[in-house]
C-alpha positions as CSV (number, residue, x, y, z in Angstrom):
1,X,40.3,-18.6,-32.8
2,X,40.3,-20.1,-29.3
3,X,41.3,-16.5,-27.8
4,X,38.2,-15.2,-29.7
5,X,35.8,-17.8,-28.7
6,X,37.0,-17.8,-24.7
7,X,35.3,-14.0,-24.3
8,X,32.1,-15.1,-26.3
9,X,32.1,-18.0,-23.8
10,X,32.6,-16.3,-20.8
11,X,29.8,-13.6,-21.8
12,X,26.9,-16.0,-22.6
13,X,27.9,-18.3,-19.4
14,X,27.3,-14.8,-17.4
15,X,24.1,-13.8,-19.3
16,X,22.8,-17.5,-18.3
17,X,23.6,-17.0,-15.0
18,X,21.7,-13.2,-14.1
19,X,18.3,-14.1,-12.6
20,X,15.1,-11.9,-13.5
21,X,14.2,-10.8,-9.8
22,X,11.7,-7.6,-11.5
23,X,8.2,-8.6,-11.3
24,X,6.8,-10.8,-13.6
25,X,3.8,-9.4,-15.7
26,X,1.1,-11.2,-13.1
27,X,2.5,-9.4,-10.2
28,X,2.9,-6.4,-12.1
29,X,-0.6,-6.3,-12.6
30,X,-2.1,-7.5,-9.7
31,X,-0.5,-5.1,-7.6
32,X,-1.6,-2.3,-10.3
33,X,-5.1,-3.3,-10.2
34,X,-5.3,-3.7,-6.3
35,X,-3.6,0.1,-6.3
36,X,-6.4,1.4,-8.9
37,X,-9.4,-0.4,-7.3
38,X,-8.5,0.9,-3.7
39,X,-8.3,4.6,-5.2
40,X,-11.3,4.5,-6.7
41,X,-13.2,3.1,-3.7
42,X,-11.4,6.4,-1.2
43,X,-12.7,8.8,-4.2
44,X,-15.8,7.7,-4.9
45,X,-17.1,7.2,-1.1
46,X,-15.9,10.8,-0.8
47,X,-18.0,12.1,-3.7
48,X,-20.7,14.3,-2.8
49,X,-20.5,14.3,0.9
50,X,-21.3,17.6,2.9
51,X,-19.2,19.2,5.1
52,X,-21.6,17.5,8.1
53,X,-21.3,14.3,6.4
54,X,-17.9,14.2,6.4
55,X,-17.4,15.5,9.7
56,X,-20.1,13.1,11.7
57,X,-18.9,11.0,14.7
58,X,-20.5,7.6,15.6
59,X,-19.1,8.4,19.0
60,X,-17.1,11.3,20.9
61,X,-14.0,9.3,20.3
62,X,-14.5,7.8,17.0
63,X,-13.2,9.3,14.0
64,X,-15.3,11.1,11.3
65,X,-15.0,10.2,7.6
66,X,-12.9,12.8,6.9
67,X,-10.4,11.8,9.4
68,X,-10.5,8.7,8.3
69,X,-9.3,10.5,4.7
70,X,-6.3,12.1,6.7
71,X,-5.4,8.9,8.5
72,X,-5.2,7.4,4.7
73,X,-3.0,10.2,3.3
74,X,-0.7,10.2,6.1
75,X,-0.6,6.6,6.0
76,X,-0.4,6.3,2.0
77,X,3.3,8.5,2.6
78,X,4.4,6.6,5.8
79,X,3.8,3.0,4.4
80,X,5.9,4.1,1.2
81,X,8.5,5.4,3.1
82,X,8.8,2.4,4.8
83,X,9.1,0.4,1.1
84,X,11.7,3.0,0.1
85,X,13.9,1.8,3.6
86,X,13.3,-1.4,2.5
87,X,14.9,-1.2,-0.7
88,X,17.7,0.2,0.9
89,X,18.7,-3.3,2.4
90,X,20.1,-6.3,0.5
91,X,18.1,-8.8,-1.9
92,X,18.6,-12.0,0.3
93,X,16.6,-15.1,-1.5
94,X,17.9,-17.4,1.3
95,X,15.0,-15.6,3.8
96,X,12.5,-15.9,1.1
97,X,10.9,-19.2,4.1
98,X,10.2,-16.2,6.5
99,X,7.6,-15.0,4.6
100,X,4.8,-17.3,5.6
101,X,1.9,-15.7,3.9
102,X,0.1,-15.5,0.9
103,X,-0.5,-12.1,-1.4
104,X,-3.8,-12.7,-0.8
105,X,-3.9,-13.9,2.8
106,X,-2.8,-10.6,3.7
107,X,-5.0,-8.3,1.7
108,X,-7.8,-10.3,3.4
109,X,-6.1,-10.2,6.5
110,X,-5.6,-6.0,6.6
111,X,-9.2,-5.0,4.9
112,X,-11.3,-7.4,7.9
113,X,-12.1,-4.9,10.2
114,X,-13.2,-7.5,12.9
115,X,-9.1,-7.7,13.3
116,X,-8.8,-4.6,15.9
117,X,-5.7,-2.6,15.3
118,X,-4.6,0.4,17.7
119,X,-3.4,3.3,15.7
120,X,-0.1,4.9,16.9
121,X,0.3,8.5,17.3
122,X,2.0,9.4,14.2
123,X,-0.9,7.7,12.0
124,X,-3.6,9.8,14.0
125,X,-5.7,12.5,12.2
126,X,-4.0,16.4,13.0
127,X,-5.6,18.4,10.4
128,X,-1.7,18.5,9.4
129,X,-2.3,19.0,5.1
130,X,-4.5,22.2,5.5
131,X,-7.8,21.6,4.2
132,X,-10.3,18.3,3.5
133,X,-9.4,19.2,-0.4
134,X,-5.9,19.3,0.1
135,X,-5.8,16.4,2.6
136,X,-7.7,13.9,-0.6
137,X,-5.2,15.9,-3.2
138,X,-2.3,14.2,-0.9
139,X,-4.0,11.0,-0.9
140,X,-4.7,11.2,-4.8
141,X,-1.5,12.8,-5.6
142,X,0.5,10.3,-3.6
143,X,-0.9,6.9,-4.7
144,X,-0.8,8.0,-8.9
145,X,3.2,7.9,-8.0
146,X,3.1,5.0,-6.1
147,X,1.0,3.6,-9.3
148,X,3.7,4.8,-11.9
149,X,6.1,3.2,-9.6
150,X,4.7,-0.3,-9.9
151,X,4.4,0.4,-13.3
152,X,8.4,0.6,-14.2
153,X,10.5,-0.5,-11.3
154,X,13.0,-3.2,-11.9
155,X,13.6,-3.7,-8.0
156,X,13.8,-7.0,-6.9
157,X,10.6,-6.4,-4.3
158,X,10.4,-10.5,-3.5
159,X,13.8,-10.6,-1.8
160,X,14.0,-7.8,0.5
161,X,11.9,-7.9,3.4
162,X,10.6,-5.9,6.6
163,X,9.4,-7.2,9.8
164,X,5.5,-6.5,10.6
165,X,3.8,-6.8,13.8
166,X,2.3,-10.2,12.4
167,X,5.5,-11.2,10.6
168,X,7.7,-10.8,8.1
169,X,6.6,-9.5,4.5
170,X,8.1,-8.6,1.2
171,X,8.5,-5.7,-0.2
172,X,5.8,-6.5,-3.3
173,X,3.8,-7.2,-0.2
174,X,4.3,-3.8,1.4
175,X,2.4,-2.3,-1.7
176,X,-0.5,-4.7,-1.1
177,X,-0.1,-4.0,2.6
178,X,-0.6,-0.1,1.2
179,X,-3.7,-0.8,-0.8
180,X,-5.4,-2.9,1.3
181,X,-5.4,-0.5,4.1
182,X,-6.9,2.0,2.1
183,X,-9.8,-0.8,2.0
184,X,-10.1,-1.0,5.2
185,X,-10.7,2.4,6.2
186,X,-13.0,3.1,3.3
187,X,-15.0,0.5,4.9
188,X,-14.5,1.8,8.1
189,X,-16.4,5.4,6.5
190,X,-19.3,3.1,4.8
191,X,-19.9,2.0,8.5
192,X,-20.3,5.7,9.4
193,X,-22.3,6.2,6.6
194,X,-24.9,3.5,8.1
195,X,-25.1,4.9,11.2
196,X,-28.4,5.6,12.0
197,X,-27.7,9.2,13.1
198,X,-25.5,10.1,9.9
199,X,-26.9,13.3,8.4
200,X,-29.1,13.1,5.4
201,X,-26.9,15.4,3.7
């Protein structure tokens, strides 16, 4: 009896002692709904605009709506590939004190505009997915997976981490990072948009 009841012991002792690090259902969803709001805003700015719309300039050195679009797409690819890295490194819970702000301190933080950010080379407009309609497709196509990704993963996004010019995030925060960039340059093209000079259609 005792050599029967030693395994039994030994198994629920180690089922006690595996920690949840997935998402919990809250985070789950917030992120889900954050991903589908900012997705909806990029397509439905984007609806209806002409060719001269979309192409406009406030100034010589500005960038037009639709390069805005392609700055998105590219970005929507490079910010993922930077959670994928992430998740590449070890879970490490003892860091979790570097992470000094808040889900939504830092959506709030990415979407104000009034926080000027220089855009490195790689992020810049090229014309490097073909058309406008392809460049939205890769945009569209892109953030769905990153979507269904939220969706299922069991990753432990909370305990892995990546330094960011204004400190250190988590990988849950990454994805929030993703979406609320998307809000920023979508208001970014609603500036454009109010520009005195922007064509009627």
């Amino acid at each position: 009896m005792k050599k029967i009841m030693l395994p039994m012991v030994v198994l629920v002792m180690t089922a006690f002692s595996q920690v949840d690090t997935s998402l919990t259902n809250a985070e789950r969803t917030f992120a889900i709904n954050e991903l589908n709001k900012t997705y909806d805003r990029f397509t439905n700015t984007l609806d209806g605009l002409s060719k001269e719309q979309l192409n406009y300039k406030v100034a010589e050195d500005s960038w037009s709506i639709a390069e805005c679009a392609e700055h998105l797409a590219i970005s929507e690819n490079s910010i993922f590939g930077v959670l994928a890295q992430t998740l590449n490194t070890e879970a490490d819970p003892s860091r979790r004190d570097e992470v000094k702000m808040a889900d939504e301190q830092l959506i709030a933080m990415i979407e104000d505009r009034s926080n000027k950010v220089k855009t490195s080379k790689a992020f810049e407009p090229s014309g490097k997915y073909g058309s406008f309609e392809e460049t939205v497709e890769e945009f569209k196509s892109k953030r769905k997976e990153h979507i269904e990704y939220i969706k299922s993963t069991q990753d432990d996004l909370r305990n892995r981490y990546q330094q960011f010019p204004f400190g250190t995030i988590d990988a849950y925060q990454i994805v929030l990072f993703m979406s609320g960039h998307t809000e920023r340059h979508v208001r970014q093209m609603e500036e454009i948009m109010e520009d005195p000079g922007f064509p009627k259609s």
